[in-house]
DRENZA-47845 format. One record per residue: residue in one letter; x, y, z of N, C-alpha, C in turn. Coordinates in pm, whole numbers, plus 50000, padded with zeros to 5 digits. Each point is the difference from the previous one (the first is absolute). Last residue first. Example, Ala and Ser with C-alpha at 12.3 -4.5 7.8 and 13.67 -1.06 7.14 Angstrom:
2
S512854977550708500825011950006499235010950073 A500294942849993499115011950000500905012050000 
//
This chain:
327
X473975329048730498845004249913500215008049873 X502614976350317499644990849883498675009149940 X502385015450417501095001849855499164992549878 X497594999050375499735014049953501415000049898 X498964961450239498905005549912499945009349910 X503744985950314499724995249917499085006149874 X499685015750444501165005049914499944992649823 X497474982350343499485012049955501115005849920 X501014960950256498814998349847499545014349969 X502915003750352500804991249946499194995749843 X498255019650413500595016249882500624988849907 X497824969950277498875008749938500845014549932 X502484974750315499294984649871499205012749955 X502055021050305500684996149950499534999049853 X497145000750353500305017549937501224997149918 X498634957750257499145009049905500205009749940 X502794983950362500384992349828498545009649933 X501285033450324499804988050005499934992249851 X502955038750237499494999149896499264985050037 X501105030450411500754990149886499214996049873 X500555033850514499954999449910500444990149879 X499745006450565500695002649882499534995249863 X497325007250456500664991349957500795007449816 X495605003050490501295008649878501044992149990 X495034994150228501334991549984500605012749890 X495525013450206500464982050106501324995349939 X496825051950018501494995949952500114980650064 X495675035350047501164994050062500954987449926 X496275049749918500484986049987501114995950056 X497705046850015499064986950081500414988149925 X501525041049840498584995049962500154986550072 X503485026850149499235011049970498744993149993 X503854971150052498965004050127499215013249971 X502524979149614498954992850083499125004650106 X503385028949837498904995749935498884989050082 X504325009250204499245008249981498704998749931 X503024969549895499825000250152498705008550008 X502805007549654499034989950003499354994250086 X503685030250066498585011749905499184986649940 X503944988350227498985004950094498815004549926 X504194972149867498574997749951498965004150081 X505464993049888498685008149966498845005349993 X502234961650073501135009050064499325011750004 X498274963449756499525001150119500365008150065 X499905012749518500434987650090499525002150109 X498685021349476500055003850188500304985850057 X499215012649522501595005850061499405002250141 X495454980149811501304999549903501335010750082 X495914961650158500185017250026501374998549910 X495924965349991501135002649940500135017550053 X496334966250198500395010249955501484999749964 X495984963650037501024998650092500485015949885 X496604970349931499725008050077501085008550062 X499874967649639499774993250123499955006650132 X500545016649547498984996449927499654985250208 X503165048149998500034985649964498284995449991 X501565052950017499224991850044500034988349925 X503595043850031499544992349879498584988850111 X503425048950040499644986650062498694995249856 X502535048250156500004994649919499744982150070 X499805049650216500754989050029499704989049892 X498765045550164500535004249916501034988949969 X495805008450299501755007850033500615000649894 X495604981349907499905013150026501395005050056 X500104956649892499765006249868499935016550050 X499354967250313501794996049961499645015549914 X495374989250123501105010950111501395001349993 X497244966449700499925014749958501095009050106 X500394956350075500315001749847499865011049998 X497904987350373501585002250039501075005349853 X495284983049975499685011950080502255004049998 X498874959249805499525011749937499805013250105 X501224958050238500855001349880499785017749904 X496544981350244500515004950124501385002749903 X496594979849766500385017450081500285002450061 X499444957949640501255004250117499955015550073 X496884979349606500684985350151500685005350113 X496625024449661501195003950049500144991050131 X496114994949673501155012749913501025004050099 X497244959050142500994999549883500315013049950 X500045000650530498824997049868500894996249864 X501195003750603500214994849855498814996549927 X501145025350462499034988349995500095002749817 X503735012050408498505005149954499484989149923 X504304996850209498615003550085498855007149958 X505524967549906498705009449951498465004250111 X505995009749957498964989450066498635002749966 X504475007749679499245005350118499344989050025 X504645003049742499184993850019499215006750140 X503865014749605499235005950110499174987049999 X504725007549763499014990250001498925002050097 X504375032849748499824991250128498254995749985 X504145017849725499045003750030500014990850084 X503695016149564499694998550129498465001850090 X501404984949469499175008450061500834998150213 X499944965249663500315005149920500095012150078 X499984958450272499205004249913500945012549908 X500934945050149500325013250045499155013749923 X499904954549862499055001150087500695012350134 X502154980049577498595003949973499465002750114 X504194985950112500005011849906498815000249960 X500224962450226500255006750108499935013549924 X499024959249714498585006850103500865014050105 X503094992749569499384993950095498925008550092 X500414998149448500375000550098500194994550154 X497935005549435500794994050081500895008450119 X495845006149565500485006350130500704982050088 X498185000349542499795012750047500345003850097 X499734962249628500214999350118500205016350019 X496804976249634501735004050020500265004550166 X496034980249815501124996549921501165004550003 X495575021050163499964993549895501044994249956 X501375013450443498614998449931499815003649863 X503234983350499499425001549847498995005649976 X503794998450480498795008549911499594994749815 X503264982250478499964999849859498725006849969 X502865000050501498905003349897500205000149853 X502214981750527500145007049880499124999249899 X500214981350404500915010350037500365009049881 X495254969450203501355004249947501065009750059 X496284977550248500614993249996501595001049897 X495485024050103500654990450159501154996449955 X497335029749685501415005450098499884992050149 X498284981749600501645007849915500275000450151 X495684986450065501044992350000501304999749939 X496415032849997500035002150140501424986850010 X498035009149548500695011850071501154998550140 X498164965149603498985006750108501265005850057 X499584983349577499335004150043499675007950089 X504204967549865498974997750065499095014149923 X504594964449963499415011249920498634994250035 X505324994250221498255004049974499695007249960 X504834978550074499565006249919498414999750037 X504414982550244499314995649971498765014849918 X505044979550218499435007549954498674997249943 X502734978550453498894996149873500015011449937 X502394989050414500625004849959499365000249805 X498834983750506500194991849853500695005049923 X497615026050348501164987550069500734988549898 X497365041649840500725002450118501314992150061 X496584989049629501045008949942500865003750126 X496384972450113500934994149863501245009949967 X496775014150262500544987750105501054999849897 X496605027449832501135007550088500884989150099 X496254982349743500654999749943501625011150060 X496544985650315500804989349949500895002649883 X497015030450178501024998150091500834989449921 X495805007349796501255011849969501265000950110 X496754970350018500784993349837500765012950023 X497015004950358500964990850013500894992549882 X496615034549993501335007150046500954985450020 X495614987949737501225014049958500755001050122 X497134977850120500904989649983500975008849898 X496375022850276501344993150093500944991649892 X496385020149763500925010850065500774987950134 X498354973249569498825006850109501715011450075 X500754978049491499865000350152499215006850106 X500605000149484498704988750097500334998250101 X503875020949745498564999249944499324989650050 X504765014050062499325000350109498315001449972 X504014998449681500034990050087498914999950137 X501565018049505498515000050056500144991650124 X503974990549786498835002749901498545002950071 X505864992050106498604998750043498995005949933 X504914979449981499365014549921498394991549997 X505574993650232498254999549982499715004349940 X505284983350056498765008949973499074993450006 X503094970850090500585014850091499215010349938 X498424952550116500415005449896500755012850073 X497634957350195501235006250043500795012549895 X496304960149935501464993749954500495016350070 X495834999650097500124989450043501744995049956 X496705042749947501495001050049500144984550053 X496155013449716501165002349934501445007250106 X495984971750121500554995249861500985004449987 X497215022350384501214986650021500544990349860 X496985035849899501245002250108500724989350022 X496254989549845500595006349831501464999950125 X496624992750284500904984349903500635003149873 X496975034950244501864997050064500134986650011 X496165020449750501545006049987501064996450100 X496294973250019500635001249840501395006249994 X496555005150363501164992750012500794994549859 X496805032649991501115000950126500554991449966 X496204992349800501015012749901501215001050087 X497874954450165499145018149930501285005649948 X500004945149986500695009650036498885014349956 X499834954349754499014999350144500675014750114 X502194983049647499085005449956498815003450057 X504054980650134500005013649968498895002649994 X499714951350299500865006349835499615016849998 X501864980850472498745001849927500314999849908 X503055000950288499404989749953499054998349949 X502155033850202500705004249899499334981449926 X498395023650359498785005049844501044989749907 X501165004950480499584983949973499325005249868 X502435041550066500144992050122499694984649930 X501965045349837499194993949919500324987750099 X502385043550016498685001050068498844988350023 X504545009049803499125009849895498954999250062 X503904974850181500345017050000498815008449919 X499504949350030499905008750127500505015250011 X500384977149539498764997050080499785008350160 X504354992349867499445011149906498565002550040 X502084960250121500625013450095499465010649950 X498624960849790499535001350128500605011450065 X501964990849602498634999149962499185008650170 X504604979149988499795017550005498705000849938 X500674956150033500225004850163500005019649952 X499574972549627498944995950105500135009650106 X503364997649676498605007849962498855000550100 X503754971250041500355013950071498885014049958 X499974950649892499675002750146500135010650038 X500424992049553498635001250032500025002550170 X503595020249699500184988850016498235001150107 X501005043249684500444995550097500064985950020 X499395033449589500884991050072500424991150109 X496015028549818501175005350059501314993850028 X495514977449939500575009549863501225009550006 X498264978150400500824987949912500285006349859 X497505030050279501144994550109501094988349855 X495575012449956500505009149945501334999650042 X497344962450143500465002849876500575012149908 X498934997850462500594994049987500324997849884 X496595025550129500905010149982501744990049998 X495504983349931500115009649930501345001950004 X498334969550244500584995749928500665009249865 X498195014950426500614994750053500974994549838 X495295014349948501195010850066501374995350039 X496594963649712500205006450097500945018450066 X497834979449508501154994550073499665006550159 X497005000249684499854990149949501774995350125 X499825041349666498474994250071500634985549984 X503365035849993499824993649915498594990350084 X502085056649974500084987650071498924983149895 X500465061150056501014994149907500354985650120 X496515048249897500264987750046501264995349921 X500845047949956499034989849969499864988350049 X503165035250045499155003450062498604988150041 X505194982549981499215007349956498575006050002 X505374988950222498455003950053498915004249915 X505334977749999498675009249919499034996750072 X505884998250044498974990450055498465010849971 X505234989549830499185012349990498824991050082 X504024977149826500665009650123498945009650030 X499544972049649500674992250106500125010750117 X498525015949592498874992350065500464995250131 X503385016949709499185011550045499114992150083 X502324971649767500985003550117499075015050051 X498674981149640499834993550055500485002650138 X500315028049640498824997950026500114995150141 X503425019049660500324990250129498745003750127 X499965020349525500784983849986500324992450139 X497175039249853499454990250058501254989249984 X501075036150257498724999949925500184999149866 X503584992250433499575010349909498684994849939 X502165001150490499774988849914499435012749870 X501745016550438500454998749926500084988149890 X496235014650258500864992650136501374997049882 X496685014449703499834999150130500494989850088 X499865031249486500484994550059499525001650186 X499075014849441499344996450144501044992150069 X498945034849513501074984950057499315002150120 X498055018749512500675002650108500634986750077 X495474992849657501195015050000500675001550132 X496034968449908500495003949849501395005250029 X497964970650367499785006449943500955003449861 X496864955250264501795007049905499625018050021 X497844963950383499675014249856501395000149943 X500214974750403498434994649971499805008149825 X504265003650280500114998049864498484992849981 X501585026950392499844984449981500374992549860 X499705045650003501014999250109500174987350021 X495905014649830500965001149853501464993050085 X495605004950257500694988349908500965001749895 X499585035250316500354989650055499804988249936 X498565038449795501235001750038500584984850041 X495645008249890501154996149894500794999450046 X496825010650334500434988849941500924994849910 X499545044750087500634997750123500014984649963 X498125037249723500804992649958501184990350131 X495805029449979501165007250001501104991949934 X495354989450103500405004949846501015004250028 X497355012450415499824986249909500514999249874 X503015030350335498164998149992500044987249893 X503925004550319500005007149910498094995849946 X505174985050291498715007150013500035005849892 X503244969050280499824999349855498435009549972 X503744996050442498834995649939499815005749876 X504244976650273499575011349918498924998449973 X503604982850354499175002749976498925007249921 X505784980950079498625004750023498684997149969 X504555009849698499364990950088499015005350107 X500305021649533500984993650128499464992950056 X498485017949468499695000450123500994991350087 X499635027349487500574991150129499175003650157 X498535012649384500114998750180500914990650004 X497595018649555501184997350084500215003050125 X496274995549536499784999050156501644997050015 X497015005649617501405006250010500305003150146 X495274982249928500805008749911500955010050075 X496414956450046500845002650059501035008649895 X495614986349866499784999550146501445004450021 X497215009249499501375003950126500144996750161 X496404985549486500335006950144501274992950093 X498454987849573500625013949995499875006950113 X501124948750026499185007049873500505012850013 X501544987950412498834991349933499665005949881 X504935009550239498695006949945498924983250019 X505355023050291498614985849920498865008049931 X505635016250182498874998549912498874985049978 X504525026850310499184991649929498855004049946 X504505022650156499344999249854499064993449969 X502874982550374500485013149924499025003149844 X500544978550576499504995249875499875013549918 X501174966950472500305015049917499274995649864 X500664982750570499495001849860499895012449929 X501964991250419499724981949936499174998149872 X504065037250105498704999349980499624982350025 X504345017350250499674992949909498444999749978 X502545013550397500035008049901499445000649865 X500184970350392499015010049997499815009949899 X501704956749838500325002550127499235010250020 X500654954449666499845015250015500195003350155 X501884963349577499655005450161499545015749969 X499214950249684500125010550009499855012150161 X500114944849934499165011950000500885012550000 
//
């Protein structure tokens, strides 16, 4: 195997290109991504699937080079698969076999020897949650537990990449945080880079460290979560306590009252869509003439907190921008 080290992209890729017919899913796409943790984001159509089957070699594409975990694209396929472990979004199991036998035969496709398929079959099994079900046949499995017999599939041979596909779809909220602990297990104590391409916002920021942005096909914003999420602007994060009584033309007045009285000193601030006030060049250090306010219109201040771009305001200038060069 080809060595890498922290320094070393586990994936790069220069110029790619996939079309269908005359439509363009992946155009003139070049990225590296490190080790770590990277989530793969981007709206429906962005080209986040292609991506990851083209990388597999599931898709030829037409144009450019790919290389991952320094294996190149497609002549040294095989050795890519070997070392890559896939979470794909889509069911992916064979009716008719048990859980247990599932993730054992994915175990023996991997090279492994059957007893030893066996015995990490079962270790895997217990790290994905999957108790006496793992004897059941699949097909007989809810959406849950599906996804974490996909999981335990694609780390049963020990790969040194992931590339998780929608990984936390059909989990009820306790078994999301616990896949999302587990995959921060992998990369932490394992030393796992591992790639997600999710949807959902809130699981970039449990668990990444670095942000891939697509949309329509070309990749648009790379960085890490710690630099995106410093804000642009010095300001500070107002959270009040609520005590009045919320209609739909105004969820938040106790928020809105404090908005206008900021406005009448001469204090610039923005009202979050979660009630919560954006004060723009005022820190906490700072922050009597906000103080003040409040106690003018009868609101009480419950948390001030430093200022940070959230993935949303990110993910959303990230397709907007877009939009507006493609118009």
């Amino acid at each position: 195997m080809p060595a890498t080290s922290s320094e070393t992209p586990v994936i790069s890729l220069q110029g790619v290109t996939k079309r269908y017919g005359k439509r363009t899913a992946l155009q003139d796409v070049t990225l590296s991504i490190g080790c770590g943790v990277t989530g793969l984001l981007g709206p429906n159509g962005s080209g986040k699937s292609t991506l990851i089957k083209s990388l597999l070699g599931l898709l030829r594409i037409q144009a450019g080079s790919a290389e991952v975990l320094g294996f190149r694209l497609p002549g040294q396929l095989r050795a890519i698969r070997d070392a890559v472990g896939y979470l794909p979004e889509d069911d992916c199991y064979i009716a008719g076999l048990t859980g247990i036998e599932s993730v054992t035969f994915m175990a023996q496709l991997s090279g492994l020897p059957a007893t030893e398929g066996l015995r990490r079959a079962h270790e895997v099994l217990d790290f994905a949650d999957i108790g006496q079900e793992r004897y059941r046949n699949v097909e007989t499995y809810s959406t849950g537990m599906r996804q974490k017999l996909k999981f335990a599939q694609a780390i049963v041979h020990d790969p040194q990449l992931l590339i998780l596909d929608e990984p936390t779809t059909g989990l009820d909220p306790e078994q999301r945080s616990a896949m999302l602990r587990k995959i921060n297990t992998l990369a932490s104590r394992h030393g796992k880079s591992i790639v997600i391409s999710t949807h959902i916002l809130h699981d970039v920021r449990a668990v990444c460290q670095q942000v891939v942005i697509m949309v329509a096909g070309q990749v648009r914003l790379v960085d890490s979560l710690e630099n995106l999420s410093r804000p642009t602007q010095p300001g500070s994060l107002v959270e009040v306590e609520r005590t009045r009584a919320a209609t739909f033309d105004d969820p938040f007045p106790e928020t809105r009252l404090l908005s206008e009285q900021l406005r009448q000193v001469g204090i610039n601030n923005e009202m979050h869509r979660d009630g919560r006030l954006w004060v723009r060049g005022i820190e906490a250090a700072n922050s009597h003439t906000v103080w003040q306010a409040a106690k003018d219109c009868g609101v009480h201040i419950r948390q001030w907190s430093g200022a940070q771009n959230s993935s949303e305001e990110i993910f959303f200038q990230a397709v907007r921008e877009t939009r507006h060069a493609s118009a």
